[in-house]
C-alpha positions in Angstrom: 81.2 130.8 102.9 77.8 131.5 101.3 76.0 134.8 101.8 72.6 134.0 100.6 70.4 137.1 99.4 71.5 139.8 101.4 70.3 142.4 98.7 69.2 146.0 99.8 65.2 145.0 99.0 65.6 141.9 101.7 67.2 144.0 104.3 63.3 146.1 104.2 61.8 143.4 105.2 58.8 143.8 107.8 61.0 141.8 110.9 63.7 144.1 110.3 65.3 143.2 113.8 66.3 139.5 112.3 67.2 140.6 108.6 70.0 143.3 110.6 71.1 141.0 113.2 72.0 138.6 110.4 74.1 141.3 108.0 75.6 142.5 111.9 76.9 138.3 112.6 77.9 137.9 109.2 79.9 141.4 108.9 81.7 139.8 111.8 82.5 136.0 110.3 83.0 137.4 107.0 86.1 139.5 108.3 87.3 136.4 110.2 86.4 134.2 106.6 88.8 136.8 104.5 91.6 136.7 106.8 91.6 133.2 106.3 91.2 133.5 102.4 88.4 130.9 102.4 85.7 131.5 99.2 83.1 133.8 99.5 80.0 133.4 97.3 76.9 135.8 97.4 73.8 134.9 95.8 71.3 137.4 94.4 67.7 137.3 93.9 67.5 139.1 90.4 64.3 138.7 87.7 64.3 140.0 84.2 62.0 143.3 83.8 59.8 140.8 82.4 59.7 138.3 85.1 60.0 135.7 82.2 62.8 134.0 84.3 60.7 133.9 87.3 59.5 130.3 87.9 55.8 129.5 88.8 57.0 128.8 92.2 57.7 132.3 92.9 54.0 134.0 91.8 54.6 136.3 94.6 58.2 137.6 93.9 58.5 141.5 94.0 58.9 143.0 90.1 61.5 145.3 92.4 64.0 142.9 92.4 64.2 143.5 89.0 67.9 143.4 87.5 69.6 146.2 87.6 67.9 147.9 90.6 69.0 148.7 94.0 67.0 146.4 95.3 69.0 143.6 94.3 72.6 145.1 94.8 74.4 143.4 98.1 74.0 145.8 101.3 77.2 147.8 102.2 78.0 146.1 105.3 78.7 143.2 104.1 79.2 144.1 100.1 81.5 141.6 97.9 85.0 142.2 96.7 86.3 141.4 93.4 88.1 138.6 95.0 84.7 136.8 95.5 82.0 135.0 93.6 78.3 136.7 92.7 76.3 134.4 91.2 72.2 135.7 90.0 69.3 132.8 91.0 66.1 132.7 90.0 65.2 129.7 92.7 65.8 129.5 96.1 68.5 127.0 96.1 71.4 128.8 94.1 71.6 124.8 93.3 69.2 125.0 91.0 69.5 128.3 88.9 73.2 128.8 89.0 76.9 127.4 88.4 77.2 127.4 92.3 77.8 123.8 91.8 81.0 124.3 89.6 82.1 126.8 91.7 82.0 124.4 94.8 84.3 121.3 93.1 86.1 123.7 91.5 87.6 125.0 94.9 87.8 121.7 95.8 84.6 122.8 99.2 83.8 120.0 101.1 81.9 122.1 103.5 79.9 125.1 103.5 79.1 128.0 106.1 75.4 129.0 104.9 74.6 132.9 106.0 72.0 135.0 104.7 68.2 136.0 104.5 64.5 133.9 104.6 65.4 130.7 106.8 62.2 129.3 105.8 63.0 129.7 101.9 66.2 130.0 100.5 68.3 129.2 103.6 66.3 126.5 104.0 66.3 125.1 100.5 70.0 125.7 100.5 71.2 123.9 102.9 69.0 120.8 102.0 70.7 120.8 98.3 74.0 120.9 99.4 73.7 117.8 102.4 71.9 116.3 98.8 75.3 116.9 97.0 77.3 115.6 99.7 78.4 118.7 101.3 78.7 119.2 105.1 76.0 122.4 105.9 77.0 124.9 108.3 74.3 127.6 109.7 75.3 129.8 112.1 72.0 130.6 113.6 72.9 134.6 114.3 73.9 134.9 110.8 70.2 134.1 109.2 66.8 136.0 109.4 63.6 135.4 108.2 60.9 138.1 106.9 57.9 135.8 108.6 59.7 136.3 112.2 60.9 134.3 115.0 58.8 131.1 115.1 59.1 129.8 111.3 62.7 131.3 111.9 63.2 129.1 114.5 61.2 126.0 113.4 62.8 126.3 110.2 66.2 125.7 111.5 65.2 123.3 114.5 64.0 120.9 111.3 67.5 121.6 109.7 69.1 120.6 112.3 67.7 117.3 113.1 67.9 116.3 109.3 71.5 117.1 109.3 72.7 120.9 108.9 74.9 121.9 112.0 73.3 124.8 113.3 75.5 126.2 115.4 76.7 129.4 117.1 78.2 132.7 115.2 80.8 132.8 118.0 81.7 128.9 116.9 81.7 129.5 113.7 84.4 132.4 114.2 86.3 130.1 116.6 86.3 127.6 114.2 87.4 129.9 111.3 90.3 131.8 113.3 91.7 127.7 114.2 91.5 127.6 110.1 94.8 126.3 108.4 95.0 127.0 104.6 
C-alpha cells in the first residue's frame, strides 16, 4: 500500500472536503492493510530550505514544505509506524526521486494500492510509473483528493482508468484486503 503525500501542508488545501475524505478512506484500508501485514510506504513532498532540490517542473512548489517543518510531517490519522517505509521525493512520481523502486522488488510487490493527495499530479504520475514498471495499479477512488476539486479529480482518474489503473471502490479494496492470505 502507497500513501502518497498526505503531509499536514496538503491536508490545507483550498477543496478541503476531498483532501479529508481521502485521509477518512484510507484511515479505514490502512487498518484493514496492517492487520494483514502488507507494506506500507508513505511518500513526502520535502525541499531543501534552499529549494536547490526542487526541479524546474515544480516552479510553483510552496518554500513551506520545507524539510523539517510541519508542513511536511504525515497527518495523525493516518501517521506511519516504524514498521513502515517513508521515503522524501522531490518529483511527483516517488519513481523518480526515490528508492521506492528497490523497496518494491525487494518485498517481492507485484501490485500496488495507490492512496493519497493531488489525483491530477502525483497520483496521477504514480500510478502511470508503476503500470510502466510492470506493476498492477490500484486506486481506490475514495482514498485520493485533489486540491483543483472534483472535475480534474474525476477526469484525472477516468483517464487512469481507461489506460489501465483499476480504479475501484474503498469498500473493494477492504474486501479484497480482509480475503488477503499472507
Amino acid at each position: 500500500m502507497l500513501l502518497i503525500d498526505m503531509q499536514k501542508g496538503d491536508a490545507m488545501s483550498k477543496f478541503p472536503y476531498l483532501v479529508s475524505r481521502a485521509i477518512h478512506n484510507t484511515s479505514q484500508i490502512l487498518e484493514v492493510a496492517r492487520s494483514k501485514n502488507i507494506p506500507i510506504i508513505y511518500t513526502i513532498a520535502a525541499y531543501r530550505a534552499d529549494l536547490r532540490d526542487r526541479p524546474p517542473s515544480k516552479l510553483t512548489a510552496p518554500r513551506a514544505y520545507t524539510v523539517g517543518t510541519q508542513s511536511v510531517e504525515v497527518v495523525k490519522e493516518v501517521a506511519p509506524t516504524t514498521h513502515d517505509i517513508v521515503l522524501q521525493k522531490t518529483t511527483n512520481s516517488p519513481f523518480v526521486s526515490t528508492h521506492i523502486l528497490y523497496h518494491l522488488t525487494h518485498l517481492r510487490i507485484d501490485s500496488i494500492i495507490i492512496t493519497g493527495i493531488h489525483t491530477s499530479g502525483c497520483i496521477r504520475a504514480t500510478a502511470m510509473d508503476a503500470l510502466s514498471y510492470g506493476f498492477r495499479a490500484v486506486i481506490p477512488e475514495e482514498c485520493v483528493g485533489d486540491s483543483k476539486g472534483l472535475k480534474p479529480h474525476k477526469a484525472n482518474l477516468c483517464d487512469l482508468d481507461i489506460r489501465g489503473v483499476g480504479v475501484v471502490t474503498a469498500a473493494e479494496v477492504a474486501t479484497y484486503l480482509n480475503d488477503f492470505q499472507t
